[in-house]
ZADO-272683 format. One record per atom (N, C-alpha, C): atom name; z negated, y negated, x. Coordinates in nm, 2 decimals, decimal comma. Layout:
% residues N
(doke 'CA' (Z Y X))
...
//
This chain:
% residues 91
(doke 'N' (-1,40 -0,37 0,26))
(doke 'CA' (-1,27 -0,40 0,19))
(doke 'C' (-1,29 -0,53 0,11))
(doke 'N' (-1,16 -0,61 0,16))
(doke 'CA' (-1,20 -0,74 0,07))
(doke 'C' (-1,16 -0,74 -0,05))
(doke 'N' (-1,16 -0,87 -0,18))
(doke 'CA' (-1,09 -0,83 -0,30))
(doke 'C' (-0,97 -0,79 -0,30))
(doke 'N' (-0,89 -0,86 -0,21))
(doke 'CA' (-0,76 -0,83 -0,21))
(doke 'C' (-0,71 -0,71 -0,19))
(doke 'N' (-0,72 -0,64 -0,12))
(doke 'CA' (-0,74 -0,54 -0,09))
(doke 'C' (-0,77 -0,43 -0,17))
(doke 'N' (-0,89 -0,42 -0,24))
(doke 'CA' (-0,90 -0,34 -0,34))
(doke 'C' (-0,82 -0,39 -0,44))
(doke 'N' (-0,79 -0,46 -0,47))
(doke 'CA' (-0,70 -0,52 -0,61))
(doke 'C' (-0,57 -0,45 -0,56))
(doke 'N' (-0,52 -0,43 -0,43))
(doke 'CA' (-0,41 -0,33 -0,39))
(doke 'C' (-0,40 -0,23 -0,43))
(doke 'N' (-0,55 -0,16 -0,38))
(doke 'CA' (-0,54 0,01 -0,37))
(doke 'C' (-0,56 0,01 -0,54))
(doke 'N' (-0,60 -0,07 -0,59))
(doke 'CA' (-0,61 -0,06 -0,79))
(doke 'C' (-0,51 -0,02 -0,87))
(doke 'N' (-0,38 -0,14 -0,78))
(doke 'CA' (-0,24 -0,17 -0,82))
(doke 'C' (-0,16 0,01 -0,79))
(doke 'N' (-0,19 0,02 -0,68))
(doke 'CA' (-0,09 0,15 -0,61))
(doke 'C' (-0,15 0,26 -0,69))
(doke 'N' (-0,31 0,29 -0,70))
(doke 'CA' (-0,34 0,40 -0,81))
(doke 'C' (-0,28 0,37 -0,98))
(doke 'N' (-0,23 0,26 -1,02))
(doke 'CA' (-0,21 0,24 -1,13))
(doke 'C' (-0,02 0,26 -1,14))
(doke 'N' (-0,01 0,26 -1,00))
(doke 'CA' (0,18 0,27 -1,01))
(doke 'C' (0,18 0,43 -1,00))
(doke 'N' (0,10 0,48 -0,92))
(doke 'CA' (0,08 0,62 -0,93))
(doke 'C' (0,07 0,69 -1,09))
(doke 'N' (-0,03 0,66 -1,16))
(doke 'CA' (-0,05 0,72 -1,24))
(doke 'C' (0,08 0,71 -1,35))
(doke 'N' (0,13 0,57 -1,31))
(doke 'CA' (0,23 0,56 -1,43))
(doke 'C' (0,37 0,65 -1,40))
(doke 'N' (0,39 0,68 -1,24))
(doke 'CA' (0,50 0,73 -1,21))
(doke 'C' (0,44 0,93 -1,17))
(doke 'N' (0,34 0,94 -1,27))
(doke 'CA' (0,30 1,08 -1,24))
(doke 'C' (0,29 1,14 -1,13))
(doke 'N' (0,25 1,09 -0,99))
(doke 'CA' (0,21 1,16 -0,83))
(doke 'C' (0,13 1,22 -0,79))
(doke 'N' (0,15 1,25 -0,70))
(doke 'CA' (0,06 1,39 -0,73))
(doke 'C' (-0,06 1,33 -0,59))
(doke 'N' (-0,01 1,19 -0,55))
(doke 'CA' (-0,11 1,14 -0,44))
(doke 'C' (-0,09 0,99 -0,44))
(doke 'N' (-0,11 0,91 -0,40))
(doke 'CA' (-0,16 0,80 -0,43))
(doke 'C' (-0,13 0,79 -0,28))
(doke 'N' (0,02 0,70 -0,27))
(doke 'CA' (0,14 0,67 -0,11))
(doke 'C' (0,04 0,52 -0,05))
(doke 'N' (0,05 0,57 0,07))
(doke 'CA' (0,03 0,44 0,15))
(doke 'C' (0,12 0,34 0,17))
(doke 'N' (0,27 0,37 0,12))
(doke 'CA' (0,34 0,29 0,08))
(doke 'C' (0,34 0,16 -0,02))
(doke 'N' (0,24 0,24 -0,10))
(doke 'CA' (0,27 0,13 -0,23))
(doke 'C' (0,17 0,11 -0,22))
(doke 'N' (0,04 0,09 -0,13))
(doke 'CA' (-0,07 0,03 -0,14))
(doke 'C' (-0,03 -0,10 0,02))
(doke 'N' (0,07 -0,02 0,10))
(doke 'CA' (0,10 -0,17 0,17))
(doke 'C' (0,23 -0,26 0,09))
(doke 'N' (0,26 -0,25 -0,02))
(doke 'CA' (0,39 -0,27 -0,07))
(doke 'C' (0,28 -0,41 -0,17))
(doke 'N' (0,15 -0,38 -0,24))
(doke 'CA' (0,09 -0,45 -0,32))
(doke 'C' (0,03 -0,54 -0,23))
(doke 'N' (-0,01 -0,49 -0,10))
(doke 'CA' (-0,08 -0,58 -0,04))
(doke 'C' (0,01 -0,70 0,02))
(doke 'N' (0,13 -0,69 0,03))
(doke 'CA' (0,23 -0,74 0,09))
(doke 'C' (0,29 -0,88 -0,02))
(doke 'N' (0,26 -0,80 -0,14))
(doke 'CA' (0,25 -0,89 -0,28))
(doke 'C' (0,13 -0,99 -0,30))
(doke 'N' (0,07 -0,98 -0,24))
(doke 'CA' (-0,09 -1,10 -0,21))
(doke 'C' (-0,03 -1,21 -0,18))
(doke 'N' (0,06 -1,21 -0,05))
(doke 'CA' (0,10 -1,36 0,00))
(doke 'C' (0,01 -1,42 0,08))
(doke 'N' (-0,08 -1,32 0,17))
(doke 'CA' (-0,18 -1,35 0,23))
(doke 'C' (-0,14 -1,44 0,36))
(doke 'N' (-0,19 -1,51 0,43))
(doke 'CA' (-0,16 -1,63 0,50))
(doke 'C' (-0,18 -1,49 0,62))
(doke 'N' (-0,28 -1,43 0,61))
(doke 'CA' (-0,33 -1,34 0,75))
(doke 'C' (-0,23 -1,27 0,79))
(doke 'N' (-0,12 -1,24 0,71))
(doke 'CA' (-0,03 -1,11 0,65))
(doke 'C' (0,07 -1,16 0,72))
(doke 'N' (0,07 -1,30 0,64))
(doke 'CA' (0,19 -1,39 0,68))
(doke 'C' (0,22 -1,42 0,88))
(doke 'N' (0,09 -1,43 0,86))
(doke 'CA' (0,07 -1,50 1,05))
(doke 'C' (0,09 -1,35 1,14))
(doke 'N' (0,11 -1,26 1,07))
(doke 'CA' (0,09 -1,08 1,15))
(doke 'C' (0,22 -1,12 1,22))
(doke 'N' (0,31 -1,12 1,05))
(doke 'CA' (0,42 -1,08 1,08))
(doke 'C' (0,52 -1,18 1,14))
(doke 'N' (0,48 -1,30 1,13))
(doke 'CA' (0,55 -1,39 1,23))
(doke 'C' (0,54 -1,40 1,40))
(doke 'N' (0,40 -1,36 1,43))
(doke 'CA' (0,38 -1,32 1,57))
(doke 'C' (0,45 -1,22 1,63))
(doke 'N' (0,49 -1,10 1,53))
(doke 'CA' (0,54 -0,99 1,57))
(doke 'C' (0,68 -0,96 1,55))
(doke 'N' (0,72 -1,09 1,48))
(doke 'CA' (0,85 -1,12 1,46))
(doke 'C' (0,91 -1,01 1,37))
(doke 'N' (0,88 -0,96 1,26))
(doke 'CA' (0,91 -0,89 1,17))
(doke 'C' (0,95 -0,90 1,05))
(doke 'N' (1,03 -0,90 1,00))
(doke 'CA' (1,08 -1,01 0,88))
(doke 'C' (1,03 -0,93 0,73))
(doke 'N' (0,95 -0,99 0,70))
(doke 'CA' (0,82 -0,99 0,57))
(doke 'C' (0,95 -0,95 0,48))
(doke 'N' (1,05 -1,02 0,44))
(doke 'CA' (1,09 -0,95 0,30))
(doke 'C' (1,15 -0,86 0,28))
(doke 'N' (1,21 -0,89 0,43))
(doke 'CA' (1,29 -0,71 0,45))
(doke 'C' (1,24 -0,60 0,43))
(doke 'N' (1,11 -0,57 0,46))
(doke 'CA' (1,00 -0,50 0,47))
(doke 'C' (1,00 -0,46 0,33))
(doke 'N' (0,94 -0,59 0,27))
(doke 'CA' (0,90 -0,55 0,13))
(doke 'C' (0,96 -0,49 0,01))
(doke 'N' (1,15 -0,54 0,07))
(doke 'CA' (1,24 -0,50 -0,02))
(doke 'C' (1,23 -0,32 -0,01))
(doke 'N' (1,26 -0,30 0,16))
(doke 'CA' (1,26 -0,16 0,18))
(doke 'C' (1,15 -0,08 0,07))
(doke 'N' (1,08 -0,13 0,11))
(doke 'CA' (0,95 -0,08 0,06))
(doke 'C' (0,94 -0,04 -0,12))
(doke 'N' (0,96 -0,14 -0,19))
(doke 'CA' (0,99 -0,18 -0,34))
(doke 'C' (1,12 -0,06 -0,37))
(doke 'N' (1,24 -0,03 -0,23))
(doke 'CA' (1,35 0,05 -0,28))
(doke 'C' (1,31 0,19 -0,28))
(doke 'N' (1,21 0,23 -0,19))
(doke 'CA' (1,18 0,37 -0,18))
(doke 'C' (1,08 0,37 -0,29))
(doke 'N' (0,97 0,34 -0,36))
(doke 'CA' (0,88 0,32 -0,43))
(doke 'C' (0,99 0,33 -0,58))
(doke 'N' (1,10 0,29 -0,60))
(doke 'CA' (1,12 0,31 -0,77))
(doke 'C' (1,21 0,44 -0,72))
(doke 'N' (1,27 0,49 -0,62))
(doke 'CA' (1,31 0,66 -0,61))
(doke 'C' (1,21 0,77 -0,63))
(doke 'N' (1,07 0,69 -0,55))
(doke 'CA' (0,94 0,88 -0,58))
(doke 'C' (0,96 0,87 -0,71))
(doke 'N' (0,86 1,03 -0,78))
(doke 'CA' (0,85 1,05 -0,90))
(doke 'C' (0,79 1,14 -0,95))
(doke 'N' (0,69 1,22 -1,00))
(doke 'CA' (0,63 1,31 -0,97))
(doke 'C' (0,62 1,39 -1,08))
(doke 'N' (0,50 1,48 -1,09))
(doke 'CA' (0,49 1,58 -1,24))
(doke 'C' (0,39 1,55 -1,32))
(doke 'N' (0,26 1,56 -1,23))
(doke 'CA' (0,14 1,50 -1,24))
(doke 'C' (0,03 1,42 -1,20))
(doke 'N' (0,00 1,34 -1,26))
(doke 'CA' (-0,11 1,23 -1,18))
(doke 'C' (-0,22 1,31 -1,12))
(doke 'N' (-0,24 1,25 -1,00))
(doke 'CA' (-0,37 1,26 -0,93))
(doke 'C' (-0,47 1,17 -0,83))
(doke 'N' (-0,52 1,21 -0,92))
(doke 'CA' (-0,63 1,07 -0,86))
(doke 'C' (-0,68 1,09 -0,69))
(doke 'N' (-0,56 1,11 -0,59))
(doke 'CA' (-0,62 1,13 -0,44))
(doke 'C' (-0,56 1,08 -0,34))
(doke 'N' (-0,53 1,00 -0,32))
(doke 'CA' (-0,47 0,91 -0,14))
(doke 'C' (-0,38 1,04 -0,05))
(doke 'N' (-0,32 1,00 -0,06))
(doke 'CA' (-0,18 1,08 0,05))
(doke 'C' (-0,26 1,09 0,19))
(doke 'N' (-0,26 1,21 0,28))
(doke 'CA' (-0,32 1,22 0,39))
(doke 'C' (-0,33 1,10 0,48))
(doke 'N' (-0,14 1,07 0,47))
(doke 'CA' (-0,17 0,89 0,54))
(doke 'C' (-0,30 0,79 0,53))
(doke 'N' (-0,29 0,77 0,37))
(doke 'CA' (-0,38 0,65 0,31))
(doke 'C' (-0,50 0,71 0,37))
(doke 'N' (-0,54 0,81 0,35))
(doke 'CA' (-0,65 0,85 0,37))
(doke 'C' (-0,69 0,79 0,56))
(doke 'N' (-0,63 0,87 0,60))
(doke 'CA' (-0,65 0,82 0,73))
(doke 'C' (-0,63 0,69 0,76))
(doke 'N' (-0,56 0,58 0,72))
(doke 'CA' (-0,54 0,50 0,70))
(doke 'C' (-0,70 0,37 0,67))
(doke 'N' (-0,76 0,44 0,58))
(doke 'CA' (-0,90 0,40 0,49))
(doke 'C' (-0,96 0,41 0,60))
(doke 'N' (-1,00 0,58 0,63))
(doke 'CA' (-1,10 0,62 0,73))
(doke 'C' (-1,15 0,53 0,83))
(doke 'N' (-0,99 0,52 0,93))
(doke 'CA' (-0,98 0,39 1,05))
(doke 'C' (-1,06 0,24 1,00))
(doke 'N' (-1,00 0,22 0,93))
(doke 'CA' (-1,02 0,06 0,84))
(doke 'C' (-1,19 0,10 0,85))
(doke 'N' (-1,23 0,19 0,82))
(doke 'CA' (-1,39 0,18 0,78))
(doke 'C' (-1,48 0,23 0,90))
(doke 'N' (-1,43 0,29 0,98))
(doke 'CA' (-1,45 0,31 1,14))
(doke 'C' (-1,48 0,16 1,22))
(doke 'N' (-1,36 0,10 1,21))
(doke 'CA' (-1,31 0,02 1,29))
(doke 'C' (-1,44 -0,14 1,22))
(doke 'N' (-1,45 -0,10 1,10))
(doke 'CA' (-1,56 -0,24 1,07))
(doke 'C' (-1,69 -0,21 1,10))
(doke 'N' (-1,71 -0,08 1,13))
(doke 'CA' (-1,85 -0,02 1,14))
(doke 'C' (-1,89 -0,11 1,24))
//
């Protein structure tokens, strides 16, 4: 995992904890990373012709509707799987 990246998954445990969830969304850890401004990110989504802010907006809209009861420090099954791959895939 590069900085950036962890400085994501930092951001999305810290939006979690402040909006009380009960899991830590893979939404809002691609919503921070999306907030980097990464050129790699950038060049994805222009190849694949996908329009970056649209995305982000969606993303940013669903993210202030969750809401939770209690914080928990654990990755949504997604993220989870999501990590696993990532760490498979660099092995």
């Amino acid at each position: 995992m590069d900085l950036d990246s962890a400085e994501a998954f930092w951001q999305a445990v810290r939006f979690s904890r402040g909006r009380k969830l009960d899991f830590i969304p893979t939404q809002a850890v691609l919503y921070f990373l999306l907030n980097k401004k990464s050129l790699k990110i950038n060049f994805i989504f222009n190849r694949a012709l996908l329009d970056f802010e649209e995305l982000k907006d969606s993303l940013g809209n669903f993210l202030k509707q969750i809401k939770g009861n209690k914080f928990s420090n654990k990755l949504s099954l997604e993220c989870e799987k999501v990590v696993l791959e990532a760490a498979r895939l660099s092995a």
